[in-house]
Structures are given as structure tokens and as C-alpha cells.
C-alpha positions in Angstrom: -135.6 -64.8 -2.6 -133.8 -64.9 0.9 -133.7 -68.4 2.5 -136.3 -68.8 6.1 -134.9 -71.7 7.9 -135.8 -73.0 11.9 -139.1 -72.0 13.2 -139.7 -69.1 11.1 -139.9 -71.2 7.9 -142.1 -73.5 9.1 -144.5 -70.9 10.4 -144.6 -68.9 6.7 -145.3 -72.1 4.9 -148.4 -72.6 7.2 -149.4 -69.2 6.6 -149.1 -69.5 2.8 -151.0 -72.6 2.6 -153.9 -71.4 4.8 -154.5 -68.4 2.6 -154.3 -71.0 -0.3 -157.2 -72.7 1.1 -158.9 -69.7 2.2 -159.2 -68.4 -1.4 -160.1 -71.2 -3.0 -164.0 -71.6 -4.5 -165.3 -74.4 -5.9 -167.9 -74.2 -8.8 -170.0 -76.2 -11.0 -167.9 -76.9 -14.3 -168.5 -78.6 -17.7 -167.7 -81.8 -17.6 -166.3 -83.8 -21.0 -167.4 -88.0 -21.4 -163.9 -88.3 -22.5 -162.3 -86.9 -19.6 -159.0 -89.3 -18.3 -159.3 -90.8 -15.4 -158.7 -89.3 -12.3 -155.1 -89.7 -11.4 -154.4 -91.2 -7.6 -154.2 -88.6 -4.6 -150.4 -87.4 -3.8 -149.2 -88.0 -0.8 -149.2 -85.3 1.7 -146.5 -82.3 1.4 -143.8 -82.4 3.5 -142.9 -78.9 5.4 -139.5 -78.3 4.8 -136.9 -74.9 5.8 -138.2 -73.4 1.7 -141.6 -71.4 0.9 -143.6 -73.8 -1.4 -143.0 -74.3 -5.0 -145.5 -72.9 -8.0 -149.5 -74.5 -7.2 -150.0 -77.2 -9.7 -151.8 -75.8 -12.8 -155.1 -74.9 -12.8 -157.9 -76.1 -15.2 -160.0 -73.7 -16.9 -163.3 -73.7 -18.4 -166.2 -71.7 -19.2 -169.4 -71.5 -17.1 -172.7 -70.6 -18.7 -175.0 -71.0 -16.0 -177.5 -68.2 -17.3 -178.4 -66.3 -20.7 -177.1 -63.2 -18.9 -173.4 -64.7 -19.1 -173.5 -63.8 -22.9 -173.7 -60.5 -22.4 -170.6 -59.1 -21.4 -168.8 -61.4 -23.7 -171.0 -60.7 -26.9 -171.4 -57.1 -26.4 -167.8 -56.1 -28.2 -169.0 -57.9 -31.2 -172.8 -56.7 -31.8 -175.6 -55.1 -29.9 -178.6 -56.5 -27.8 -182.2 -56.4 -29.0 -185.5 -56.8 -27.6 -187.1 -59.4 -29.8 -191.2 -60.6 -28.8 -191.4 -63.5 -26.9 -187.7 -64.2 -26.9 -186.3 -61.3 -25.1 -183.0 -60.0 -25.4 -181.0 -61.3 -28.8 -177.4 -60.6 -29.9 -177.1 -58.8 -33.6 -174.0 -59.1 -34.9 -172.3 -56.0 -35.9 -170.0 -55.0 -38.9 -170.6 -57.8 -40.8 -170.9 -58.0 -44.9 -174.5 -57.6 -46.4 -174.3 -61.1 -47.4 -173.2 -62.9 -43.9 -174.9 -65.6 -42.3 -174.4 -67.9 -39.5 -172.2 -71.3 -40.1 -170.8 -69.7 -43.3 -167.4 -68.7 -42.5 -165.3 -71.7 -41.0 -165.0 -75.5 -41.6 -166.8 -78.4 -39.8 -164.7 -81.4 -37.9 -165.6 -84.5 -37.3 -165.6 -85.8 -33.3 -167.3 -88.3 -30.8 -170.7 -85.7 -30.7 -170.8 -85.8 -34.3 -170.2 -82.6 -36.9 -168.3 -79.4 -34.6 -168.4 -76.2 -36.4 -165.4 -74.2 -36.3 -164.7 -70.9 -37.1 -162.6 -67.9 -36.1 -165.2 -65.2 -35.6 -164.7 -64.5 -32.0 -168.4 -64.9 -30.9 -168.3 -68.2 -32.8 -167.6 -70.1 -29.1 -171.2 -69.1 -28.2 -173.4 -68.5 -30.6 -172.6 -71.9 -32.7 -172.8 -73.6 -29.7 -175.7 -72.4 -27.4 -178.8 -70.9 -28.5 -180.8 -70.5 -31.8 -180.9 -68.1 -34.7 -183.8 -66.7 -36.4 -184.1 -63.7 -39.5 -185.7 -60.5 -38.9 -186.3 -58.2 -42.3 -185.7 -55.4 -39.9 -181.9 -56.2 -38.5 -181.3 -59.2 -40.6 -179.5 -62.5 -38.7 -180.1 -62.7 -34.7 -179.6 -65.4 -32.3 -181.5 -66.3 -28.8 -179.3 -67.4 -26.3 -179.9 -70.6 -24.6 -177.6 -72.3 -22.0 -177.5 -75.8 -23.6 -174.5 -76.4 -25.6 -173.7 -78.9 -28.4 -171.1 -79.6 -31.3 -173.7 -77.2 -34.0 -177.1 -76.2 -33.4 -178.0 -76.9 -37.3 -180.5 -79.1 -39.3 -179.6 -81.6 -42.2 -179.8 -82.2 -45.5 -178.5 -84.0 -48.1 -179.1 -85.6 -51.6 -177.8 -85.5 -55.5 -174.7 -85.3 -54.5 -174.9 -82.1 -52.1 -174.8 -81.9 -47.9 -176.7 -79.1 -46.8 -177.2 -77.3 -43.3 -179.3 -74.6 -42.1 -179.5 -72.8 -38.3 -182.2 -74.2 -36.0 -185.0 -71.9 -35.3 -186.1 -71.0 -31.6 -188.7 -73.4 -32.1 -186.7 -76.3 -32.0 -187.3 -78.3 -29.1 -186.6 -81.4 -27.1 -188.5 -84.5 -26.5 -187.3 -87.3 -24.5 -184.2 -86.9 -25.1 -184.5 -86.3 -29.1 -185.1 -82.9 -31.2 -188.3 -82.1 -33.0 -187.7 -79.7 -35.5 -190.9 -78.8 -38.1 -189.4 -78.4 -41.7 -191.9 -76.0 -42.2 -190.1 -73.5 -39.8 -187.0 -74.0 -42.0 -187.0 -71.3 -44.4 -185.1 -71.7 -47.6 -183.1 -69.2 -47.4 -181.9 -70.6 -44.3 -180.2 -73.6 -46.2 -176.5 -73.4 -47.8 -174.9 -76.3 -50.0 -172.0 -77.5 -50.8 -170.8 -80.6 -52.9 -170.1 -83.6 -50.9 -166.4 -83.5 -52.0 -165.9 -80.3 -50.8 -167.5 -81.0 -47.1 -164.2 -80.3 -45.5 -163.1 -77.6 -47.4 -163.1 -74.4 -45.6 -166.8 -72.6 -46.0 -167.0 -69.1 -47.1 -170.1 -67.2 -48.2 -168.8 -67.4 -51.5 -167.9 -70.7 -52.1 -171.5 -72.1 -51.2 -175.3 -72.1 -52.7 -177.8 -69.9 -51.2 -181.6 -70.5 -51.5 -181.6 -72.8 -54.1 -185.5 -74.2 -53.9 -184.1 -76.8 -56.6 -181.9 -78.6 -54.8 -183.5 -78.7 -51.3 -186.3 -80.3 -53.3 -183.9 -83.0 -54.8 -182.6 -83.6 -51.2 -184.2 -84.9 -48.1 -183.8 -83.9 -44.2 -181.2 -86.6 -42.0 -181.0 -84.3 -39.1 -180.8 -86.5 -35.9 -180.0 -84.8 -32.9 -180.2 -86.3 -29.5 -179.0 -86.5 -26.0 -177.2 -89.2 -24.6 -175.7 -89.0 -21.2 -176.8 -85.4 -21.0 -174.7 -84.7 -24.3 -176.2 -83.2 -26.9 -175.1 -85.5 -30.2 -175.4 -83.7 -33.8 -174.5 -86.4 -36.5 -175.2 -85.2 -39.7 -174.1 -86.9 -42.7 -172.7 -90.5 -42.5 -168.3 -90.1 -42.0 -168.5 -93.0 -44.6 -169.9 -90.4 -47.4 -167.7 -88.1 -46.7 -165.1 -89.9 -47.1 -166.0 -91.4 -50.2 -167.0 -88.3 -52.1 -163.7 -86.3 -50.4 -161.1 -89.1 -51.4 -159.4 -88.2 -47.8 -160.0 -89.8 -44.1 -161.9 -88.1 -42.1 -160.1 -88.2 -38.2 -161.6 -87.8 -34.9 -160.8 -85.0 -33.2 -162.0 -84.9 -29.2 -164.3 -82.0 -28.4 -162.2 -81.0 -25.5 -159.1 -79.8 -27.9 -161.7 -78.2 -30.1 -163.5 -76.5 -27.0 -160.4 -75.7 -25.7 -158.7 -73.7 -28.5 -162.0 -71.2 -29.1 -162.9 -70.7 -25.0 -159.2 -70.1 -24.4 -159.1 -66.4 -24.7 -163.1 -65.9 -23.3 -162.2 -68.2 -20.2 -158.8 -65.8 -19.4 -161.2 -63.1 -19.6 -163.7 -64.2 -17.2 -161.0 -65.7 -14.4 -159.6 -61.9 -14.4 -162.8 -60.2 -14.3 -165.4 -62.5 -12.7 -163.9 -64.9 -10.0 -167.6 -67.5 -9.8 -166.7 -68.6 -13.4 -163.9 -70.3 -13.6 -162.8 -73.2 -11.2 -159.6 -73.6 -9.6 -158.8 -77.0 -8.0 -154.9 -78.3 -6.3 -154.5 -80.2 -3.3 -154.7 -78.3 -0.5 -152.7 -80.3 1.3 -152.5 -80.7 5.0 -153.2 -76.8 7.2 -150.5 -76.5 10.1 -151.9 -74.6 12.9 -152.1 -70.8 12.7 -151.6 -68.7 15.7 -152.3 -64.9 16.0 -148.8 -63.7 13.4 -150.6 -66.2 10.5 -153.9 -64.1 11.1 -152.6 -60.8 11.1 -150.7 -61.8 7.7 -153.9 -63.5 6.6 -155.8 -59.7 7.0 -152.7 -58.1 5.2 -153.0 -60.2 2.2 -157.1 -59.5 2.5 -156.6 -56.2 2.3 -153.9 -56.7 -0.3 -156.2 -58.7 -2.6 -159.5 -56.0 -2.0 -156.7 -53.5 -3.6 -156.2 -56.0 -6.5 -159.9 -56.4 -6.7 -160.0 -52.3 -7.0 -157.5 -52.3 -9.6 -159.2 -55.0 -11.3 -162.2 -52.9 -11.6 -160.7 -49.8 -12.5 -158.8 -52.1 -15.3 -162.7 -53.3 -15.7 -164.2 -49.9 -16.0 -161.2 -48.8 -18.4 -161.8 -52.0 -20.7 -165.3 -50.9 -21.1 -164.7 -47.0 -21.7 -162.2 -48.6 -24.7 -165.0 -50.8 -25.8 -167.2 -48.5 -26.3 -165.3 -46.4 -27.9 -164.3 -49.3 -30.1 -168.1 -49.4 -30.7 -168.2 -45.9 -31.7 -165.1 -46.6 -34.5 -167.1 -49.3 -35.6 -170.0 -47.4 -35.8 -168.7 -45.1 -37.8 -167.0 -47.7 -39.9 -170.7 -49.6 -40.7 -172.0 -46.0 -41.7 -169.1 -45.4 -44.0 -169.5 -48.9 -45.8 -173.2 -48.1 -45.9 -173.1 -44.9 -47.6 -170.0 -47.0 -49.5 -172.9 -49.3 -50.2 -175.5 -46.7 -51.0 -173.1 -45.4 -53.7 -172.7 -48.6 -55.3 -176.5 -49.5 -55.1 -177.0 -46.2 -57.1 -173.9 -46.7 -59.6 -175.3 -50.3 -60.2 -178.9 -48.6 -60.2 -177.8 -46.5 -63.2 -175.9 -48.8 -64.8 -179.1 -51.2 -64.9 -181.0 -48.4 -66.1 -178.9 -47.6 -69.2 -178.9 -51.5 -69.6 -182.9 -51.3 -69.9 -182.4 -48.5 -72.1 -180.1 -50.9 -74.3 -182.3 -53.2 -74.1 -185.3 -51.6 -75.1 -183.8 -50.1 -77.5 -182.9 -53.2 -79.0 -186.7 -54.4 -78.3 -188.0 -51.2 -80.2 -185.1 -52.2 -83.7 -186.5 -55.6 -83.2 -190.6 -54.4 -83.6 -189.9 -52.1 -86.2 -187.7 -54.3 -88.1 -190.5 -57.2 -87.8 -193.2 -54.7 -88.4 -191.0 -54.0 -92.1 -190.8 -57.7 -92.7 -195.1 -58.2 -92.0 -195.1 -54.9 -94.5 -193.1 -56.9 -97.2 -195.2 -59.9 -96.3 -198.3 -57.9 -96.9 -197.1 -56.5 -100.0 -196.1 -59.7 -101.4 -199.4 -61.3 -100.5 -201.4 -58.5 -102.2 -199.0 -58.7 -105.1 -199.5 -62.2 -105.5 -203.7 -61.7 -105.1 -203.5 -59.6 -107.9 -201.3 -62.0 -110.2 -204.4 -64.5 -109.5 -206.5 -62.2 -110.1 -205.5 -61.2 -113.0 -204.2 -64.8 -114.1 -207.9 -65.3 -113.3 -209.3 -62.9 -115.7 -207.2 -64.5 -118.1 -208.6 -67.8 -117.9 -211.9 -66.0 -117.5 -211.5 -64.5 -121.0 -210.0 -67.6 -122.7 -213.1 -69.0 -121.4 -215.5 -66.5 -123.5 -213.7 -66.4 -126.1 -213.5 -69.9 -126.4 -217.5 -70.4 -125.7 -218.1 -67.1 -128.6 -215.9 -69.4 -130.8 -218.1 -72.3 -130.1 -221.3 -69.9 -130.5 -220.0 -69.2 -133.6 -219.0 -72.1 -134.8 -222.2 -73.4 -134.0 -224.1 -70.8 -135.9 -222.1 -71.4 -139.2 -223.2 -74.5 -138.1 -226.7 -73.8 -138.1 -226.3 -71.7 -141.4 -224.7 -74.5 -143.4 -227.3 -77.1 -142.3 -229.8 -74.1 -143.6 -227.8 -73.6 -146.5 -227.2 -77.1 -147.3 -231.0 -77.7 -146.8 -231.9 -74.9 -149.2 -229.8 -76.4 -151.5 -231.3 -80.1 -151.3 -234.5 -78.6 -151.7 -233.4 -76.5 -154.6 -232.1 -79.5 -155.4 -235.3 -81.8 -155.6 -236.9 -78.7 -157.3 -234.3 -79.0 -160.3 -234.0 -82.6 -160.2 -238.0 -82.9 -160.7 -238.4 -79.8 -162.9 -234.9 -80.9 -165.1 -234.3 -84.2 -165.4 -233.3 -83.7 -168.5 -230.0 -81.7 -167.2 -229.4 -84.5 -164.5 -225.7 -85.1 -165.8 -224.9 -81.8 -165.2 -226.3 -81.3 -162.2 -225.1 -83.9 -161.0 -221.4 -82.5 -162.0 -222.0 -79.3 -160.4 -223.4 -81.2 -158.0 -219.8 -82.9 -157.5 -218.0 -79.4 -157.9 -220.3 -78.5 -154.7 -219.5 -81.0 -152.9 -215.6 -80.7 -153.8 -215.9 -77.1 -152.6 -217.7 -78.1 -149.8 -214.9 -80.6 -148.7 -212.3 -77.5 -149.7 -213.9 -76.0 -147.7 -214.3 -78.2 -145.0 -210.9 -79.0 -145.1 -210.1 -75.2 -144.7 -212.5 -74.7 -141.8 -210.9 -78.2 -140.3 -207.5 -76.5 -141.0 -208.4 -73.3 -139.6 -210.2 -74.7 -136.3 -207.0 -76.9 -136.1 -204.6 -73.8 -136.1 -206.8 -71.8 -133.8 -206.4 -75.0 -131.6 -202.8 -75.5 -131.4 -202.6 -71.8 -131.0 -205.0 -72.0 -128.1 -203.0 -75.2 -127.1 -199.4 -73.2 -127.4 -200.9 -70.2 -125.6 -202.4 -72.2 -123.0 -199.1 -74.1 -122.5 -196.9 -70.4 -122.5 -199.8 -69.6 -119.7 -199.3 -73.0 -117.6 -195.1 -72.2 -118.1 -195.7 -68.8 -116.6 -198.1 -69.9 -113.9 -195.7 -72.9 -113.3 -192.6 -70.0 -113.0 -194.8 -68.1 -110.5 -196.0 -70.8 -108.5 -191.6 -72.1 -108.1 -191.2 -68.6 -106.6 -194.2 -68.8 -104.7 -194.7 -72.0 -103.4 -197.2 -71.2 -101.0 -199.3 -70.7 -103.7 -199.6 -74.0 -105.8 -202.1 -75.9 -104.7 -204.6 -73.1 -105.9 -202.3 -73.0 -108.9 -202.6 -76.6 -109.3 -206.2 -76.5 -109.0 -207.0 -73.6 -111.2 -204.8 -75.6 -113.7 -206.9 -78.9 -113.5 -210.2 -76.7 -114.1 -208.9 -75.3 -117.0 -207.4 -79.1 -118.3 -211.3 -80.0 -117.5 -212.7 -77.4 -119.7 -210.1 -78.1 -122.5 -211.0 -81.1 -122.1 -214.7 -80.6 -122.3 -214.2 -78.6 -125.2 -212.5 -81.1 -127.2 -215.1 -83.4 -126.3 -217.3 -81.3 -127.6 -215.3 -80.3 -130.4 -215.3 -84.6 -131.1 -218.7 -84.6 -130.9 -219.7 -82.0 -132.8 -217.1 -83.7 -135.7 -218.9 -86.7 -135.1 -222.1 -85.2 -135.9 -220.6 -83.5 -139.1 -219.7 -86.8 -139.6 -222.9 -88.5 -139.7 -224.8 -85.1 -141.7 -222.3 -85.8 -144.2 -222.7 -89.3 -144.6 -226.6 -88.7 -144.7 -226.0 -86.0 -147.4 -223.6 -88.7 -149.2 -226.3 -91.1 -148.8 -229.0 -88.9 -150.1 -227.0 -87.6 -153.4 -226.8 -91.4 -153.6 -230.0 -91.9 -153.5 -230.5 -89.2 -155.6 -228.2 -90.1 -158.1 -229.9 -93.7 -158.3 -233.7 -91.8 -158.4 -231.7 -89.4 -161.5 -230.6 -92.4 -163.5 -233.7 -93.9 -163.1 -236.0 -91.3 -164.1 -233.7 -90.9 -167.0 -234.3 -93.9 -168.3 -237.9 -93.8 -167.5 -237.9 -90.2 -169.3 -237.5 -91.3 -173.0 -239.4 -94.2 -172.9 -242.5 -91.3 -171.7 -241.2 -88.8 -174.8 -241.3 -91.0 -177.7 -245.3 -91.2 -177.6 -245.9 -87.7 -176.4 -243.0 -85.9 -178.2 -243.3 -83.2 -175.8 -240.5 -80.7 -175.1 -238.3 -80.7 -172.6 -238.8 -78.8 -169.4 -237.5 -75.5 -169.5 
């Protein structure tokens, strides 16, 4: 640059500061709680022989004033809807089936509480301003609002898990604190993490989803507020965090944070809208200008309305390429759905043939418990006709033992007949031949000896039969007893059938005792009676010759 010294120098410099001032417009900017003090004015510039040096640097922010500043911004990255009552809301585009908002980024810790951070580039916006709400139709959309805050997000935490979910619309302010009904709060809304993975970066992956369990087992601690017209999001306690992490959690101002995601949307805006940035440098102290400074003043006007031309057709150009970015993208979300559509079917068919397995496995597993209630059946009726016929057993030995005792009684019967035929024949040749006492009363004795021959037979015999009935009863309990080990469902009634039979054995030898007993006493009557007999025999015998030796009469025939 060629040195202007004298006059001419000073007169530039005038005119270069004047157009300075001239193009300078003030706005309304954000202002930070933690901003440094302001910094004493500099003294006033000294005109000196050189043009000025670079304008001090100029501080940058963005202005949201209304909800239409989103849209130019947010357009790149999604498309506008009309949604009800809320108007026009931002759908974000080309994102995976399984995105949601404040799931892909980490959170920091600073003076207005929990900040989300992410890299998504609409992430300076929408997890700042606004709300979001779920529509079955588009999926995830968000309402802008103007206010901003660290993260528009409620609380909760318990059992060891932190927990956040986006506000709804509905979410409102009163006196200067948040009112948020749970009940607007779906849970799918919520994501979890572990405490001690708080500031580990989130992904959609790496958290829970919907998980009715553990919002039960924790309890809402969202407390937002404003305090000096800043919105304060505190979320869980730094002490926690730092206790479940094992690592200090540091402060980091909202400024630096603000300032590294707004950078590249706040370059944006100064080039193409000039009322939202703000520019401020000491003007410094204006010379006077005379009629040269004004006719520069209109050549750098009409200078800057040919920027302001190029900067549209730079404008107009941007947008042309943005919507043909669109269109790529476009393209790209149907290719990855028809991607998607040919997965859904492959893992459609795939879960088919996995039915299939499965009821085919289902179908083995009746038919396979249908054979086993076969085999039970068959073994039950098996074992109902081994009673049955262990039944008709006993039923038999039953008869046959009361025929024996029928019979047994009627010889019985016909030796008491017998035997009383014989005392009466008896009597009859005692009376008619007393004479021939002695030798009746020798075959008398050989009677008797037969008679306890043969009682002693019959005794034998009935003996035998009994053991025999004792031996084959016992080879019958061993069997039943074999039976009822492999069938052990079975011997109780075993048991019980066996304890009725013991009782009838048992009868029957009582009857068998008393029927003995009675024997018994006939015999000892009958012993009694030949006694008596024998006594009436010897004394008719002497009686008998004392009666003959008169008479001399013969001897009974």
C-alpha cells in the first residue's frame, strides 16, 4: 500500500472512519451472567500521515428473536411440518430408524446446570430452544420456541440409574419455575444409563429404551427454573456423579460451550443476514467531511449494494445446491428404506421358518407326550386287570375256603349223626346184652381208637390243607408284594386287600379254634358218657347174676 502523507492523509482517514460509523448497526444480543467486566474506554485515536490499522475484533453471537429464525438454518437438515395447534415443526431427515433426540452426544457440567452437547449440526437449536413431541406418522419432531437453556429435558434417577427424557410442548412456566405433568411423559420418551457411565459419550446403543421397570424403581428430580432471566436445568446432584464415575466432574462456562456449536451458524448469518449479528468498536472521534468524503462515501454505497448483489446471487446459489443436496438425500432415505424393506422381509422369513421350527418342535413334543399318556394308559389298565384278577383270586380262595368249611361242617354234622346212632345203638345193646358188656365195651375201645385215628388223620389232613393254604397264601402276598415294589402307586390298595384277607384268615382260624373247641367238649361228653356207661355196665353186671340165680333164665339173645 502507497504511503498518503500532509493533507491528503488526514482527509482519507476521516473518510474511512465515517463510513465506519455509517455502517455500523446495533442489535439486541444474548447476553452471558458470566461475562468479564467491561474493560475501561481507550483513549481517542490519534490522526496520523497512515490509513488506520485492522478494527478491533468483533464479537459474534446468535440472535433468535422469532421462531421464523429456525428456518433457514434447520432447513438443510430436515423438512417443516404443519403440526395442530403448534404450527410449523422441524422433522429431522436421514436419520436411523432408531434415533431420538439427546441420544447422540455427552452432557457437561456448567454454572446453568447439565449442557447437552452433541455434533449433530441442528444440535445448537433444537437442544436448546423449543420442545419435542412423537408423531406415529413422522416419528420425532420439535416445536420451536425462542427461549433457550443448557437442555430442555426432564429427570430421573434411582437404583443406581440417571435418566432423561425431552420436554413435551406442554411444559410451561410458572413464576419463574417449570411445571411439567408426568403424565405427559411417555415412557418411551425416557433413556437410562448407569450412574457411572453419566459422562461417557451417549449413543443409541449404549443406553435403555422404554424400560417401564426401571422408571418405576426411580423417581422424577427435575428442577428447572429461571434466575436472573436464565433458564437453570440441574439435574442430578455433581456429588453423585462423581461418586458413582470415580472422576471430578469440572465446570465448564456456557459461553465456551455456546461458542464452539454457534460458531459456524453465527458466520452464516453475519454473511447472509446483516440484523443478526452485532458488530461493536469504538468509533472513535468523526473529523469533518466535506463534499470529496461524500462523493467517496456514495462510491463505497454503491460498492457495498454490489457486494449485497453478489451476496445474494452467492445466497440464491447456496440454496439451488441445498436443494439439490435435499434431492441426494432424498434419494439416499429411499434407498435405505427399500434397504430396510429388504431386511424387514429377510428377517420376516427368517422368523417364519423360526415358527415353523418351533412348531415343529411343539407338534414332536404333543405327540411324544400323547405316546407317554398312551403307555400310562396302558399300564394303568394293565395294572386294573392284575387286581382284578388278583381279586378273583382271593375271591376264589374265599369260596373255596367257605365250601371247605361247608364241608367240614357237614361231616361234622354226619359224625355227630353217626356218633349219635351209635350211642343209641349203643344203649340198645347195652340194655338188650349185658351179658356181652366186656366186649362191647372192647369194641367199644377199638371205636373209639379208630375214631381218634381218625381224628388224628382228619386233624393231619386239615393241618396240611392249612399250611398249604398258609404257603400258597404267603407265594400270593410275595407276588402281590413283587407287584406292588414295581408299582408303588399301587400299595395302599395292595396293603389293604392284604389286611382283609389277614382278617378273614384270621377269622377262619378262629373259627377253625372254635369249632376244635367244640370237638373238644363233644368228645369229652362222649368220654364222659362211655364213662358213665361203663360204670352203669359194671353195675348192671353185678346186679345181673344176683337176678339169674333164682330165675335161671337164659341170657338175652
Amino acid at each position: 500500500m502507497k504511503l498518503l502523507s500532509g493533507r491528503n492523509g488526514v482527509v482519507w482517514a476521516a473518510i474511512f472512519t465515517t463510513t465506519l460509523v455509517g455502517c455500523t448497526t446495533y442489535v439486541e444480543r444474548t447476553v452471558y451472567r458470566d461475562q468479564p467486566p467491561e474493560q475501561p474506554a481507550p483513549p481517542p485515536p490519534v490522526v496520523v500521515q497512515t490509513p488506520p490499522s485492522t478494527p478491533p475484533p468483533q464479537v459474534v453471537v446468535v440472535e433468535i428473536r422469532t421462531e421464523r429464525d429456525f428456518y433457514e438454518p434447520l432447513t438443510p437438515y430436515g423438512h417443516w411440518e404443519v403440526v395442530g395447534s403448534y404450527g410449523r415443526c422441524w422433522v429431522p431427515a436421514r436419520v436411523d430408524p432408531d434415533w431420538r433426540p439427546y441420544c447422540n452426544g455427552h452432557w457437561e457440567r456448567t454454572e446453568d446446570g447439565w449442557y447437552w452437547a452433541s455434533d449433530e449440526p441442528w444440535a445448537w437449536a433444537t437442544y436448546h430452544y423449543g420442545r419435542w413431541d412423537f408423531n406415529p406418522r413422522f416419528g420425532w419432531y420439535w416445536v420451536p420456541q425462542t427461549q433457550w437453556a443448557p437442555a430442555w429435558v426432564s429427570w430421573r434417577r434411582g437404583e443406581s440409574f440417571v435418566g432423561w427424557a425431552p420436554l413435551p410442548p406442554s411444559a410451561r412456566f410458572e413464576r419463574d419455575e417449570l411445571i411439567v405433568e408426568e403424565r405427559n411423559i411417555p415412557p418411551r420418551g425416557y433413556v437410562f444409563v448407569e450412574e457411572r457411565r453419566f459422562l461417557d459419550p451417549v449413543q443409541p446403543k449404549t443406553v435403555i429404551v422404554n424400560n417401564t421397570t426401571i422408571i418405576n424403581k426411580t423417581v422424577n428430580i427435575t428442577k428447572i427454573k429461571v434466575v436472573n432471566k436464565t433458564v437453570i436445568n440441574e439435574g442430578p446432584q455433581t456429588r453423585v456423579i462423581e461418586q458413582a464415575s470415580g472422576r471430578p466432574v469440572r465446570a465448564v462456562p456456557v459461553r465456551e460451550l455456546r461458542r464452539k456449536t454457534e460458531a459456524d451458524v453465527a458466520a452464516k448469518q453475519k454473511s447472509g443476514r446483516q440484523d443478526n449479528v452485532t458488530t461493536t468498536h469504538d468509533p472513535g472521534q468523526a473529523p469533518s467531511v466535506d463534499k470529496k468524503a461524500e462523493r467517496e462515501a456514495q462510491r463505497r454505497q454503491e460498492l457495498e449494494k454490489k457486494q449485497q448483489e453478489q451476496l445474494d446471487a452467492q445466497k440464491a446459489a447456496r440454496e439451488k445446491q441445498a436443494q439439490a443436496e435435499a434431492g441426494r438425500r432424498e434419494q439416499e432415505a429411499q434407498r435405505k428404506a427399500q434397504v430396510e424393506a429388504d431386511r424387514s422381509a429377510k428377517m420376516s422369513e427368517q422368523q417364519k421358518q423360526v415358527e415353523a421350527q418351533k412348531q415343529k418342535q411343539l407338534d414332536a413334543q404333543k405327540a411324544a407326550q400323547e405316546r407317554q399318556a398312551q403307555a400310562e394308559a396302558d399300564r394303568r389298565a394293565k395294572v386294573s386287570e392284575q387286581q382284578k384278577q388278583a381279586e378273583a383270586q382271593r375271591q376264589q380262595q374265599i369260596e373255596a375256603q367257605k365250601a371247605a368249611r361247608e364241608k367240614q361242617a357237614q361231616a361234622e354234622t354226619a359224625r355227630r349223626e353217626q356218633e349219635a346212632q351209635r350211642k343209641g345203638q349203643l344203649d340198645a345193646d347195652r340194655r338188650s346184652k349185658g351179658d356181652a358188656q366186656k366186649t362191647a365195651q372192647e369194641k367199644l375201645a377199638q371205636i373209639e381208637a379208630e375214631q381218634r385215628q381218625k381224628e388224628t388223620q382228619k386233624k393231619a389232613q386239615l393241618e396240611a390243607d392249612r399250611r398249604s393254604r398258609q404257603l400258597e397264601n404267603q407265594k400270593q402276598i410275595e407276588a402281590q408284594k413283587a407287584a406292588a415294589d414295581e408299582q408303588r402307586r399301587e400299595r395302599q390298595q395292595q396293603a389293604q386287600m392284604e389286611q382283609q384277607r389277614r382278617e378273614q384268615d384270621a377269622k377262619a382260624k378262629v373259627e377253625r379254634v372254635s369249632d376244635e373247641r367244640a370237638k373238644a367238649r363233644d368228645a369229652a361228653k362222649e368220654k364222659a358218657a362211655k364213662k358213665q356207661a361203663t360204670k352203669a355196665g359194671k353195675k348192671a353186671g353185678e346186679e345181673q347174676p344176683t337176678s339169674q340165680e333164682p330165675s335161671q333164665q337164659p341170657p338175652p339173645q
